[in-house]
FILUMDREN-42842 format. One record per atom (N, C-alpha, C, CB): x, y, z; residue number from 0; atom name. Coordinates in pm, whole numbers. Each point is the difference from the previous one (the first is absolute). Glycine has a CB too. Layout:
N
- X,Y,Z,NUM,CA
...
END
This chain:
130
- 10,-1309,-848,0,N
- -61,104,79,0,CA
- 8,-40,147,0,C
- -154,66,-191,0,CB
- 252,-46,259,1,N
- 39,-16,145,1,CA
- 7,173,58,1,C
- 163,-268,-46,1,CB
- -220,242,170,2,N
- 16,97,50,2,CA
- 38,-39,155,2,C
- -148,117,-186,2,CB
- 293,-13,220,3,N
- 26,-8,165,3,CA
- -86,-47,96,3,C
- 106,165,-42,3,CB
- -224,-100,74,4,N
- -107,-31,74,4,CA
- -77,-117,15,4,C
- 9,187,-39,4,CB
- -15,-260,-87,5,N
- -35,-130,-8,5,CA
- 67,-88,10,5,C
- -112,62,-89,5,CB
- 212,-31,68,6,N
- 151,-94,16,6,CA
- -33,-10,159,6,C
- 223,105,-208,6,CB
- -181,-54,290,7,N
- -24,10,144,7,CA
- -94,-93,79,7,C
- 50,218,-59,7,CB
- -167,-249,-42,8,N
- -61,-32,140,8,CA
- 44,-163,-15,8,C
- -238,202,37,8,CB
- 126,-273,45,9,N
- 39,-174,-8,9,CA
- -40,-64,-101,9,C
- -15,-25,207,9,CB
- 79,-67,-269,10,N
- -109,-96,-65,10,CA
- -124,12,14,10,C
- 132,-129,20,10,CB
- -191,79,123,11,N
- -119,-18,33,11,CA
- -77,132,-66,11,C
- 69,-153,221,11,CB
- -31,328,-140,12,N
- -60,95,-63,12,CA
- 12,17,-145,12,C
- 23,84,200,12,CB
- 75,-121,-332,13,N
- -26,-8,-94,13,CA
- -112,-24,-52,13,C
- 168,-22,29,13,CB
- -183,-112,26,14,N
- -110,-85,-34,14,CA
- -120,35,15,14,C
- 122,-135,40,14,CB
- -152,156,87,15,N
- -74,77,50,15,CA
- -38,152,-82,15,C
- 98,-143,203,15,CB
- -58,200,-262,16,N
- -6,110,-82,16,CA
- -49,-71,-110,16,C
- 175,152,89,16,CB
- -101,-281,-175,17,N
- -5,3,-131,17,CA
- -164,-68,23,17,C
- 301,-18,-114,17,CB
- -321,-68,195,18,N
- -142,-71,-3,18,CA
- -86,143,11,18,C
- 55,-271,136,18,CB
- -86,342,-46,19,N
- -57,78,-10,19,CA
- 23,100,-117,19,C
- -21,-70,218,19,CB
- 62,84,-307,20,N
- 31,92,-119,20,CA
- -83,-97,-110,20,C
- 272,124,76,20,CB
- -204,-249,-93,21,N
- -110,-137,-51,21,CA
- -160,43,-20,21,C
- 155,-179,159,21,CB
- -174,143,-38,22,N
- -163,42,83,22,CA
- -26,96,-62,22,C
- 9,-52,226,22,CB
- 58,197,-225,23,N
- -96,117,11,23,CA
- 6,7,-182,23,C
- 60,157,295,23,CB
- 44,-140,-337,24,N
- 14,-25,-163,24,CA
- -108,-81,-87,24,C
- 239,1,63,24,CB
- -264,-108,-34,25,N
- -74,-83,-26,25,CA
- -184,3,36,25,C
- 258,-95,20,25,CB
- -237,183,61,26,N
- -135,-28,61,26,CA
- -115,-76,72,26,C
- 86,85,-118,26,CB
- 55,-199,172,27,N
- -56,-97,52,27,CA
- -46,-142,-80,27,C
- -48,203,133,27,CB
- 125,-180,-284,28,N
- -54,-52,-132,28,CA
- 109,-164,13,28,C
- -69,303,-179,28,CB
- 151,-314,294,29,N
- 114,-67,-3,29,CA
- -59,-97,157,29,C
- 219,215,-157,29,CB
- -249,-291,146,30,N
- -13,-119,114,30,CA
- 139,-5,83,30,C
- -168,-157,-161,30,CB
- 141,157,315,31,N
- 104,-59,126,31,CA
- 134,-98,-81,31,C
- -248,-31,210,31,CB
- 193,-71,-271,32,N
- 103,-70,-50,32,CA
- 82,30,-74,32,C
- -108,-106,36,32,CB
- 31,191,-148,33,N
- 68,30,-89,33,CA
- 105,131,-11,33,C
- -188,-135,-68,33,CB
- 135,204,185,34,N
- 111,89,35,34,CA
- 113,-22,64,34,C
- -148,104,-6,34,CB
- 136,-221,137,35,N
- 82,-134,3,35,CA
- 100,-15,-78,35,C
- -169,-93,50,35,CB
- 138,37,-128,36,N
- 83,-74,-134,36,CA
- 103,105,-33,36,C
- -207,-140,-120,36,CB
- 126,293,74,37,N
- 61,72,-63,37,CA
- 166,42,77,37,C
- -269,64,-98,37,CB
- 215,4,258,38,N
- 79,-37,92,38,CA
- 99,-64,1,38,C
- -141,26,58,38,CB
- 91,-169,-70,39,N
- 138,-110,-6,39,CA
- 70,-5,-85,39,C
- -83,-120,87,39,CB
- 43,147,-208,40,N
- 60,-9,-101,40,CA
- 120,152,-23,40,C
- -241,-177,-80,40,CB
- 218,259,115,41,N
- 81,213,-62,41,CA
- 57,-34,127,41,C
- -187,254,-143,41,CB
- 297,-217,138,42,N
- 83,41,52,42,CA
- -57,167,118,42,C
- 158,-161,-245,42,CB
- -139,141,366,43,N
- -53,132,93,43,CA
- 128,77,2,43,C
- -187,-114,172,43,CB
- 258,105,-236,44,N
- 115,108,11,44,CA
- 32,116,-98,44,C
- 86,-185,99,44,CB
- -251,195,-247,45,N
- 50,33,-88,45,CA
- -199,99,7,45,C
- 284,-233,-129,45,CB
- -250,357,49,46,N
- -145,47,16,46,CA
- -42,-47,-156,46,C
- 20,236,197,46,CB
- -195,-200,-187,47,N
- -8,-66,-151,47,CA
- -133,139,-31,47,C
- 67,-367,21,47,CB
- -61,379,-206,48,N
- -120,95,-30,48,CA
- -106,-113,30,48,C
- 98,190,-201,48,CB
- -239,-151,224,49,N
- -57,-94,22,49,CA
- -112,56,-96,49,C
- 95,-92,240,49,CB
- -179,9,-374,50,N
- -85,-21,-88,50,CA
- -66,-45,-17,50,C
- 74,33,-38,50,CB
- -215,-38,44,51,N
- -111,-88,2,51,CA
- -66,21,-111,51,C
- -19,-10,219,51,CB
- -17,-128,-332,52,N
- -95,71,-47,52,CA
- -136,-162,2,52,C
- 199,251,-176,52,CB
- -327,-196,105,53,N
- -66,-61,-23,53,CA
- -70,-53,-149,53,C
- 24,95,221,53,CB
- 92,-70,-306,54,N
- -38,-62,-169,54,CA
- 102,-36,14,54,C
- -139,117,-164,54,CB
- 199,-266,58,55,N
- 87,-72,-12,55,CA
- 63,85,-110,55,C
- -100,-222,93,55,CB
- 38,295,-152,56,N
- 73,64,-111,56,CA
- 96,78,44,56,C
- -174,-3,-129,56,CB
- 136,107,223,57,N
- 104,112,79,57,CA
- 72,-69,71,57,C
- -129,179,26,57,CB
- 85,-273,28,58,N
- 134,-105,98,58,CA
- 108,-20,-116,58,C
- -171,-182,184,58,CB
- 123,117,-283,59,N
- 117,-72,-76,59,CA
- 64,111,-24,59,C
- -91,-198,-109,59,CB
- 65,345,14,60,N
- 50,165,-16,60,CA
- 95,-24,118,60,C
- -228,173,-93,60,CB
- 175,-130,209,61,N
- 96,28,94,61,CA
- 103,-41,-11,61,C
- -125,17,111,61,CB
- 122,-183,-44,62,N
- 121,-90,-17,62,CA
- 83,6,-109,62,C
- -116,-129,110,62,CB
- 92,151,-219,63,N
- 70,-61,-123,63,CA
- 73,182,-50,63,C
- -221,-284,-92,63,CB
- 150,376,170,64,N
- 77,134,-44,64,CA
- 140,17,37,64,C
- -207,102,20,64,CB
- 278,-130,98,65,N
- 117,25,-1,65,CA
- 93,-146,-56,65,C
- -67,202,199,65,CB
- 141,-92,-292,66,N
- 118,-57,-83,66,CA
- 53,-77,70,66,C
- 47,160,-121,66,CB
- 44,-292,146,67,N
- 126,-21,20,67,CA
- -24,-28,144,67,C
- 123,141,-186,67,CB
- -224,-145,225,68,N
- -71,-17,168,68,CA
- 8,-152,-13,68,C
- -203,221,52,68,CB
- 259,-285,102,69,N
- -8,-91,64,69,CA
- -163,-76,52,69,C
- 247,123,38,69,CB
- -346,-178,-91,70,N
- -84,-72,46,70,CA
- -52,-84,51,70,C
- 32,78,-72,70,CB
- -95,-92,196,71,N
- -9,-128,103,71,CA
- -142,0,21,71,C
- 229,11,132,71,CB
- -287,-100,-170,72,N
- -114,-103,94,72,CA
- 6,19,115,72,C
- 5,-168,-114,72,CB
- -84,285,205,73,N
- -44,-73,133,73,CA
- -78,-76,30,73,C
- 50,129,43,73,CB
- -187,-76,-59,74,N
- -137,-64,-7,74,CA
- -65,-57,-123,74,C
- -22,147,166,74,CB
- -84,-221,-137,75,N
- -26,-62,-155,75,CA
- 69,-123,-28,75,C
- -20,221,-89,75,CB
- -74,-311,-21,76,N
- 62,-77,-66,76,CA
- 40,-22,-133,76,C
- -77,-43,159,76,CB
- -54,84,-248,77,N
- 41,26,-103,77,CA
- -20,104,-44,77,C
- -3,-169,-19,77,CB
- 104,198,-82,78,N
- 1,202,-43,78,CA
- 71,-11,-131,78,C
- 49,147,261,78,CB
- -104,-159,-353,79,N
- 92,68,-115,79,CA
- -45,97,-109,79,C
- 99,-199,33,79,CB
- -26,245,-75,80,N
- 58,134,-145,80,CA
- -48,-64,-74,80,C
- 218,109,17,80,CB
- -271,-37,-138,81,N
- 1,-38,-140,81,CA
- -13,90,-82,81,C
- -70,-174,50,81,CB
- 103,183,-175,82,N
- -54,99,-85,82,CA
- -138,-58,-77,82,C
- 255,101,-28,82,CB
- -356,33,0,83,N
- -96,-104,-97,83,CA
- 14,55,-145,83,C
- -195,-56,190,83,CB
- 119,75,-240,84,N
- 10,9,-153,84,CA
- 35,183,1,84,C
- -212,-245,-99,84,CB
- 127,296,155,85,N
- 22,133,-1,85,CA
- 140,33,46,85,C
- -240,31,32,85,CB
- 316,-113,29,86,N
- 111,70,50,86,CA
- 19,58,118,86,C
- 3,21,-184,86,CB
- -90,-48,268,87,N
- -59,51,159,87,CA
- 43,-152,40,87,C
- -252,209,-9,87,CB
- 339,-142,143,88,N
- 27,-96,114,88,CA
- -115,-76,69,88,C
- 181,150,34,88,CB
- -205,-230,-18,89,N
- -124,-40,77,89,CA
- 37,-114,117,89,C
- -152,53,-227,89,CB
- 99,-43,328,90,N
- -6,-91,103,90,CA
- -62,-155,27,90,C
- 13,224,45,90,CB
- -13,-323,-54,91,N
- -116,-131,38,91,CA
- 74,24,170,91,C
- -46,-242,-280,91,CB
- -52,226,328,92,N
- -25,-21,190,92,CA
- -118,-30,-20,92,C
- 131,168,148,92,CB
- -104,-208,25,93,N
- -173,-116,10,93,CA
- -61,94,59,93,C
- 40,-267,50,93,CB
- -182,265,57,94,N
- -38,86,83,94,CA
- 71,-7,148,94,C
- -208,-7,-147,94,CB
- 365,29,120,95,N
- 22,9,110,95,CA
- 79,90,41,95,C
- -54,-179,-8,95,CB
- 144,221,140,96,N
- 82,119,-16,96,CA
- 125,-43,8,96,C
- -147,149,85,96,CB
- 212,-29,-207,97,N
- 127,-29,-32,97,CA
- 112,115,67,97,C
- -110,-124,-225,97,CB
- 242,81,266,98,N
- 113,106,16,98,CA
- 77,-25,-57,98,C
- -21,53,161,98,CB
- 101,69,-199,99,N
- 111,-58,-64,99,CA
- 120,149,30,99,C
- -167,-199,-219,99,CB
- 304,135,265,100,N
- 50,75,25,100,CA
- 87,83,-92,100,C
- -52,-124,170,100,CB
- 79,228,-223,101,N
- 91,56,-102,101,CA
- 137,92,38,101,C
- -227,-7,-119,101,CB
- 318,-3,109,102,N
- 102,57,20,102,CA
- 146,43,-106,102,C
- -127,-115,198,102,CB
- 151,206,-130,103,N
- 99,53,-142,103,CA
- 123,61,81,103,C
- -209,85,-203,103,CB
- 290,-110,178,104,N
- 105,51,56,104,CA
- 72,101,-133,104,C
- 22,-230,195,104,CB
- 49,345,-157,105,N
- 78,36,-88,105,CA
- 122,56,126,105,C
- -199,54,-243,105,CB
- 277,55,134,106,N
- 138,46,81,106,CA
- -32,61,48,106,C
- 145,-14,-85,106,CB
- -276,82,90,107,N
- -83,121,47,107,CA
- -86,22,109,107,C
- 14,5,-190,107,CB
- -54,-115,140,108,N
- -144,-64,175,108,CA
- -28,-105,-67,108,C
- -170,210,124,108,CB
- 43,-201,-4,109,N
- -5,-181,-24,109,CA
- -148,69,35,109,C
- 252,-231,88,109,CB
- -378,76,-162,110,N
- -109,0,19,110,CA
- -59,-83,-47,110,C
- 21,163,30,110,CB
- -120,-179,127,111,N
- -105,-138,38,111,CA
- -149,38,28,111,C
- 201,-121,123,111,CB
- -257,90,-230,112,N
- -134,-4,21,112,CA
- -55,-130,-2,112,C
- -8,207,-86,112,CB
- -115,-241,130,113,N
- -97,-71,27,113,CA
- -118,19,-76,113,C
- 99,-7,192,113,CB
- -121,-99,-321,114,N
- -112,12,-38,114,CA
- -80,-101,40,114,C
- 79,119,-155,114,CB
- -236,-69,203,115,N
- -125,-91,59,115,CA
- -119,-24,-86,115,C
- 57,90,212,115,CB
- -80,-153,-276,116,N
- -113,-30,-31,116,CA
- -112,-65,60,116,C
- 130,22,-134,116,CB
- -277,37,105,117,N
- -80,-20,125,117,CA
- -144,-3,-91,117,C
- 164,140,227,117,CB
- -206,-277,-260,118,N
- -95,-1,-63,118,CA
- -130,101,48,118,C
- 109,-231,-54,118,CB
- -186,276,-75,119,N
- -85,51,66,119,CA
- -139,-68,80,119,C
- 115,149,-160,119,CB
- -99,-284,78,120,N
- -120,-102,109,120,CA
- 58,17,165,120,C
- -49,-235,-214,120,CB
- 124,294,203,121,N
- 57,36,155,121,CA
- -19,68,85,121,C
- 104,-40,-69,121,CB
- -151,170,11,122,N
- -62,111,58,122,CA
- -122,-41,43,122,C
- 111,152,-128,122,CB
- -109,-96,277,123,N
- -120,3,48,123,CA
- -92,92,6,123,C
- 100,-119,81,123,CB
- -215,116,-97,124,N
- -144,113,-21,124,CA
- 4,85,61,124,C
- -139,-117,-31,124,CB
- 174,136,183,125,N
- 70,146,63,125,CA
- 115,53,-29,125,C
- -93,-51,156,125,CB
- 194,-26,-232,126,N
- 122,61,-50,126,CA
- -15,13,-135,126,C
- 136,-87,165,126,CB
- -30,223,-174,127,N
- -37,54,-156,127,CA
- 146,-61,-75,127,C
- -168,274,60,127,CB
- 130,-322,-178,128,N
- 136,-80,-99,128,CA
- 81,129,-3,128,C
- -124,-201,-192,128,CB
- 273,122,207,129,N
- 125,168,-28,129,CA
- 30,-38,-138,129,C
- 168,56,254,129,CB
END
């Protein structure tokens, strides 16, 4: 998902866009650093869906829904899949926040989303959990 217009501007304004898209997506649920990181890590030349959630269950759903998708660790340390007895995907993460980047290319388009996980011990008492 590239578009002319974004192509155009600088690095710097990329960035500048994607941190602030970060921010407002999130709700502020994502610490200075850790948006940082995220930053350093994606590539500013490429747009991304951007997904937040706050149960480890829908994080793992998300991630693990597209087929044949490319998966990267941004943020976070530990993160893994499992199945349990029922047959439901399930997540172990710690209380901390996770990204992870997903991408799929076909002959057709191509597509990069960003999944965030954002504990809910995270939310703060004036902010409402997304």
């Amino acid at each position: 998902m590239k578009n002319k217009g974004f192509l155009l501007l600088t690095e710097q304004e990329r960035n500048a866009k994607f941190k602030a898209a970060l921010h407002t997506k999130t709700g502020g649920g994502l610490t200075g650093d850790e948006i940082q990181e995220i930053l350093h890590v994606l590539p500013a030349d490429r747009q991304y869906e951007i997904l937040v959630y706050q149960k480890a269950d829908e994080f793992c759903l998300g991630v693990t829904r597209m087929k044949g998708a490319r998966k990267r660790l941004i943020l976070g340390t530990d993160f893994r899949t499992f199945r349990s007895r029922s047959g439901k995907l399930e997540c172990d993460v710690k209380s901390q926040a996770v990204a992870i980047a997903v991408r799929k290319k076909s002959s057709l388009e191509e597509c990069s989303q960003l999944h965030i996980l954002i504990p809910p011990e995270r939310c703060r008492k004036e902010q409402e959990c997304l």
